[in-house]
Each structure stands twice: as structure tokens, then as C-alpha cells.
N, C-alpha and C positions, 0 to 999 in steps of 0.2 A: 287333822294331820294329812287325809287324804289328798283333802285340797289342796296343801300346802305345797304337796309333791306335783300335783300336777300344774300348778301353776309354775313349781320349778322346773319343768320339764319342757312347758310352752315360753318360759323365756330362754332357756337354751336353747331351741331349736328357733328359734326368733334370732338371738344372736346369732348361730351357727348360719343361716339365711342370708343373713347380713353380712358377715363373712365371705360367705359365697359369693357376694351377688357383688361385692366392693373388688373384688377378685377378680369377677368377669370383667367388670367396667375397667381397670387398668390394663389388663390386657391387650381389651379392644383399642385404648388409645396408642400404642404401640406402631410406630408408623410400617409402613410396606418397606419390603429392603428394595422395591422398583420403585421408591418416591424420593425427592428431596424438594429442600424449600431453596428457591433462588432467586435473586434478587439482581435488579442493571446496576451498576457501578461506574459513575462518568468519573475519566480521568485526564486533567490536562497536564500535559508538560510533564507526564507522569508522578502527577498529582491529586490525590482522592479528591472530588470536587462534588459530588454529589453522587447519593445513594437512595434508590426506591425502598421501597417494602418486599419484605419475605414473602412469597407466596409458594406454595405448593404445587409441583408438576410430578407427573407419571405416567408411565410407560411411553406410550408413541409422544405425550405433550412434551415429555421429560426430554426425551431423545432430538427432539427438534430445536428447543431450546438452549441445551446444554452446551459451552462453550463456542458460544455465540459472540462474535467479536466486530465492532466496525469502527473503523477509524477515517478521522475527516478534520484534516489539518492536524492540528497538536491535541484533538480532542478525541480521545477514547475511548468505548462505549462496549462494556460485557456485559455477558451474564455468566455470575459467580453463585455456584451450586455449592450446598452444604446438605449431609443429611438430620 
């Protein structure tokens, strides 16, 4: 009987660990409110024509990139930030 208890006491606090520790790890992925992921968007004729990949910038990266625009003839070229 004794055992029994203690073996229920070392899976609770096994679960209860686990718990915890799934807890921390969502957290942490929780991005920066100084981050967002952005992506160049070519536009011709003011038409979607091609899109990069999502990547991640922040702070001074974020700030330099952000609403970055060049245009050259009908062809259009940003970067569109999302958080």
C-alpha cells in the first residue's frame, strides 16, 4: 500500500512537470511585439506576379526593411510586413 502511494505521488508530480515544462515551451514561442515576418511582393500592372518567402525581422533589421517600395517601369516591388 505504501508503495502504491508513492508511486502515485511520483507520477503526479511527473505529470505536474510536464505540465509545466509544455507551459514554458508555448510561451517561449510567442513571438516579440518588435518582430514581424515579411515577405517582397512583385507587382505588375498592379498585379500580384510573384511572392518570396516569409522571413522574420527585428528591431533595427525590421525598421530598415519595412515598407520598402521600388518601382521600375509597370513593375513593383515591396516588402509587406505581417506580425
Amino acid at each position: 500500500m505504501i508503495t502504491h502511494l508513492f508511486n502515485r505521488k511520483k507520477s503526479t508530480r511527473f505529470l505536474l512537470f510536464t505540465l509545466i515544462f509544455l507551459l514554458f515551451s508555448v510561451v517561449s514561442c510567442v513571438k516579440d511585439d518588435n518582430c514581424k515576418d515579411c515577405r517582397i511582393e512583385t507587382y505588375e500592372d498592379n498585379v500580384l506576379v510573384e511572392t518570396a518567402s516569409w522571413i522574420e525581422y527585428c528591431d533595427a533589421q525590421l525598421a530598415e526593411v519595412q515598407g520598402q517600395t521600388s518601382t521600375v517601369g509597370n513593375r513593383t516591388t515591396k516588402m509587406v510586413c505581417r506580425y
